[in-house]
Phi, psi and omega in degrees: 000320190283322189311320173324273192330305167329281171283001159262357162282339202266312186278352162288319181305338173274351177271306169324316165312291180325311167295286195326294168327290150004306184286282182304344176261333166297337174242028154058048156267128193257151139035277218283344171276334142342317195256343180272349154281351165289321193283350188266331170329302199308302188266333159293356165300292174320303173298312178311308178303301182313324188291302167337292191273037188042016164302163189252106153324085202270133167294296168351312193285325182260005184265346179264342173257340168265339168098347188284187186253148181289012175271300169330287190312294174324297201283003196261312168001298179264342169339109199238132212229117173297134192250019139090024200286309173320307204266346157292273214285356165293286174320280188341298176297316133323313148309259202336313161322277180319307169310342209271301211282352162282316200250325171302087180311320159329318158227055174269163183255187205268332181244049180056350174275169177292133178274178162262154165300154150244101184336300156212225222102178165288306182270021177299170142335299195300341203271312168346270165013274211274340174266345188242341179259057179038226159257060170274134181310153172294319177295318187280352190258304168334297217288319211276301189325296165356298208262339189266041194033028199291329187225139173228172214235103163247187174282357176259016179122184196267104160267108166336111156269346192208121204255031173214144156246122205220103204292076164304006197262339197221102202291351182270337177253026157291298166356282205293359185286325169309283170323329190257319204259340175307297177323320164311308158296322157299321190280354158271337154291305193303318164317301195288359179272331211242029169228159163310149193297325166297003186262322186282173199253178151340086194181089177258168141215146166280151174183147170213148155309316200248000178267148202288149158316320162299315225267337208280334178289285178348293239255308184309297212266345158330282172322324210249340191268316165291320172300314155324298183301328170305305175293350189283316205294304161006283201276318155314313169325297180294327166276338161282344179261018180276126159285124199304162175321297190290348182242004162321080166080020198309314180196183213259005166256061166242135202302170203229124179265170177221138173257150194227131182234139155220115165247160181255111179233168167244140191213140153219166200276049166228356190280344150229020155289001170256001205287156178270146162321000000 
């Protein structure tokens, strides 16, 4: 059972690679940096567990569970790798934004849509702003909207164009999107492997085999429509369940805040037979 196990572990990490690879020869990442973030991956992990299971995170400790030597584990240890945490809550916030500007009757038009803004007022852009992104500036949240075309700046004000934001405009926090959500989802595999059924979370997909080729924009734009609406419904929900800003962990009889995600993708087998070399 366990070789069973083995060998269905080698081979989903090699179907997980094969893309992640992709990303990387496509953005001129060679092998060896690849493998040295894999090995610093191994002892922050390593450490982390340890930390977990109230044990004293030993370099003598993570070099017996990774196999590396204990000078590698020390030096990987400390490696210090930017972990993109800015550019998650720039993303992070920006959703929230966009989403708040979908549901948020303050700023809805007389027919439930998002209206256009006036940079500022009660019901303005600036006031959007300043209750759903935290302290992020209005100006620097316009600008990341701007450029990933989520919004454009007319003369009646700041109008929605794209009612998901996704900074396609800007490839490094396209990037950081890969780290996080990717992650987000292995670690909801991982959950659901290693707990009981009454325990695991949520994590369906639909797929069919047999749909015509023709059928796939129809299908795209279904999909994209549902799914939108889903996350909307999601994210009111969720926003009624927020804790202020200001009571964040402030002391230790204070609600203990959490962060929570549900994603949706869409994937069919042509999104990467046209990609270039």
């Amino acid at each position: 059972m366990k070789d069973d196990a083995q060998t269905a572990l080698i081979r989903a990490i090699l179907r997980l690679l094969k893309p992640l690879a992709r990303v990387m020869l496509h953005h001129g990442m060679a092998y060896g940096s690849f493998a040295e973030l894999a090995r610093k991956a191994f002892v922050d992990e390593s450490l982390d567990q340890l930390q977990r299971s109230g044990k004293r995170g030993s370099i003598s400790s993570v070099a017996a569970m990774t196999g590396l030597t204990r000078k590698e584990a020390s030096r990987l240890a400390t490696l210090d790798v930017d972990s993109g945490l800015e550019s998650d809550r720039r993303y992070n916030r920006a959703v929230r934004v966009i989403t708040a500007w979908t549901v948020d009757p303050r700023f809805l038009d007389d027919k439930g849509e998002p209206a256009v803004l006036a940079i500022q007022g009660t019901n303005g852009f600036e006031a959007l702003v300043k209750d759903y992104s935290g302290d992020v500036p209005v100006a620097a949240m316009l600008s990341a909207l701007e450029d990933s075309g989520t919004v454009a700046s007319t003369n009646g004000g700041v109008q929605l164009l794209d009612r998901a934001y996704l900074p396609t405009q800007t490839p490094a926090a396209s990037l950081d999107i890969l780290g996080s959500d990717v992650a987000e989802l292995i670690t909801t595999i991982d959950h659901n492997l290693t707990h009981p059924k009454s325990e695991r979370v949520f994590q369906r997909k639909v797929s069919n085999g047999s749909v015509s080729e023709a059928a796939l924009g129809a299908f795209r734009q279904l999909s994209t429509q549902k799914s939108q609406e889903l996350l909307e419904e999601y994210h009111a929900w969720l926003v009624e369940h927020e804790i202020a800003s200001e009571t964040h962990d402030a002391d230790e009889n204070t609600e203990k805040h959490r962060y929570v995600s549900v994603g949706i993708y869409y994937y069919d087998d042509t999104l990467h037979e046209d990609l270039t070399p």
